[in-house]
N, C-alpha and C positions, 0 to 999 in steps of 0.2 A: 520776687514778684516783679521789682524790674525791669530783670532780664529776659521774663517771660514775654512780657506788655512790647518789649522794645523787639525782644522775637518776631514778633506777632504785626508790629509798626513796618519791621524793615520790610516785606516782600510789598507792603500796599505804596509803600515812598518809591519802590523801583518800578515796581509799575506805573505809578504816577505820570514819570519821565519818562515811560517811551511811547513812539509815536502812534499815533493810530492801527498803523499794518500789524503792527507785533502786537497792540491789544485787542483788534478783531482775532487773531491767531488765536492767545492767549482765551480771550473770552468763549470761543468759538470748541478748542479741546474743553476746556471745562464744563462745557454745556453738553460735548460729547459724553463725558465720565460722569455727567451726572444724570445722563440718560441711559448708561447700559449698567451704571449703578442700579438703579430705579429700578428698571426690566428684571434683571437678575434677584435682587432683594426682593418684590414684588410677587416674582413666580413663586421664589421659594415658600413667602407664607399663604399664598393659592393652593401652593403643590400641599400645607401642611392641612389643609382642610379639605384637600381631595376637588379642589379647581381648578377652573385652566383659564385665560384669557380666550375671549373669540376669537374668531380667524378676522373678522375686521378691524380689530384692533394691532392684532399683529402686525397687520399691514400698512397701517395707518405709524406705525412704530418703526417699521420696516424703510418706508419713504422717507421719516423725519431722518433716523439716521445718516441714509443716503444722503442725504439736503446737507447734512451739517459734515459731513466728510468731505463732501465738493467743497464745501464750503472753506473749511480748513486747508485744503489743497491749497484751493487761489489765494489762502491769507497767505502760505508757504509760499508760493510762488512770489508774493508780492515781498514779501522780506528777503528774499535771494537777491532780489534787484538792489537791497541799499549795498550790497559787498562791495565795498571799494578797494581792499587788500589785493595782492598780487594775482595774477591771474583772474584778477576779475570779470573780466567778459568771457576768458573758458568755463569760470565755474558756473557764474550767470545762465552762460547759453547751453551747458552741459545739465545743469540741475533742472532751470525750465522743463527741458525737453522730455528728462525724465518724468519728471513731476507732472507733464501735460500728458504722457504717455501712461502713467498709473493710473490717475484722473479719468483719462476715456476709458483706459480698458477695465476699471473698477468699476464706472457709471455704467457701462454700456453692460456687462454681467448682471450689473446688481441691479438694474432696471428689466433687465430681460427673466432674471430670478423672481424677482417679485412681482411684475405682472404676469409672469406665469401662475405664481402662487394667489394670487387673487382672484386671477379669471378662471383657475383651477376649480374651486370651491364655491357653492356658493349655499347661503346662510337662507333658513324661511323659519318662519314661527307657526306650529302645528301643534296639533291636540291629538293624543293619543290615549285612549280609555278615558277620556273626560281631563289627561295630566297637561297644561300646556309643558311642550318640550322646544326644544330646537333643532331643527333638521340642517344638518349637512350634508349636501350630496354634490359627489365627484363622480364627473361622467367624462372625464379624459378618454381612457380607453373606453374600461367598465364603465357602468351604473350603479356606484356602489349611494346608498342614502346610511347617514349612521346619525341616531337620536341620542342626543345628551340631556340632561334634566335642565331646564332652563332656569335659570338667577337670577341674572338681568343682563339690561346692555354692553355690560363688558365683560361678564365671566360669565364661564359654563361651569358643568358636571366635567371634571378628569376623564371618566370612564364615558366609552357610550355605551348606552344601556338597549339599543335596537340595531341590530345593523339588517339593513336590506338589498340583497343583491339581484338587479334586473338585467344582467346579461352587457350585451356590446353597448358600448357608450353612444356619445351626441347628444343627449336629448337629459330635459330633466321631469322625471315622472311625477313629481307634486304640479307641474305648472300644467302636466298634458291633461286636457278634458275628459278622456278618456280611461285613465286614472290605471295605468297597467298591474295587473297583480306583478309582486314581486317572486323572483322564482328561485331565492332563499329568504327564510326572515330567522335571523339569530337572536335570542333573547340572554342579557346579561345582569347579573346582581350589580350592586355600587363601587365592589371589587373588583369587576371586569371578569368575572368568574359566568362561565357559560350556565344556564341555567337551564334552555330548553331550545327549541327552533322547528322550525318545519320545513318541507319544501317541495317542488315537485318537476 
């Protein structure tokens, strides 16, 4: 029982000691593993009851990671700077360099990734047969709209249960006044099992 306690004592007494730089680091991964912990444990018992997270959520999960990656970087960056052993200003100025170089070119993807993915998609709240659902519709190229069963503000239905295809993209047909028919409508069970559809 000692050995365990005293286990358990020594990692919090070396942390204690060191400086600030190494425990933003420190704090900073741990916040990371305990956020892609989360995500992953999270989906999986979504995915067991046939859920999914929203796409704004995603994104919003999406960004935080990004934040705390950058984040970790400069803490790394800044604990290179205490190396005082041999060659210290090569590895100093060698490790920076990379380190600012993975940095931008990680931030600069992973920002262009995800406002892609955000401004890809976008979320509306609609009634269909009297059900309220959730509409997503992606008009990149196409005009695809696809209905999930609505939950609430952070999960959806797994499966969509409507998909609507309006031909070339641009435009989003729930917002246009004019309200285009769609020129396939696909109907799906809870399965994702095709059930029926029409078109013209």
């Amino acid at each position: 029982m000692v050995k365990a306690i005293a286990t358990l004592i020594v990692p919090i007494d070396w942390f204690k000691k060191q400086n600030g730089r190494v425990k933003f680091t420190l704090i900073t991964l741990l916040l990371i593993a305990a956020v892609v912990f989360f995500a992953i444990a999270s989906s999986l018992i979504l995915a067991a009851f046939r859920l999914t997270y929203r796409h704004w959520v995603i994104s919003v999960g999406f960004f935080l990671l990004l934040l705390l990656v950058a984040a970790v970087s400069c803490g790394l960056i800044a604990c290179l700077q205490m190396y005082k052993k041999r060659f210290a200003v090569l590895i100093r100025t060698v490790g920076t360099i990379a380190l600012l170089a993975a940095v931008g070119f990680g931030c600069f993807w992973g920002c262009f990734v995800s406002i892609f993915y955000t401004a890809s998609i976008e979320e509306q709240m609609v009634e269909r047969d009297g059900t309220k659902m959730l509409a997503e519709v992606s008009s990149f190229l196409d005009v695809d709209v696809y209905y999930y069963d609505y939950k609430n503000w952070f999960v959806r239905s797994e499966k969509y249960r409507i998909h609507e295809w309006y031909g070339d993209g641009g435009y989003n047909p729930l917002k246009n006044e004019l309200m285009p028919e769609p020129i396939t409508v696909t109907y799906y069970d809870e399965n994702g099992n095709r059930i029926g559809g029409a078109g013209h």
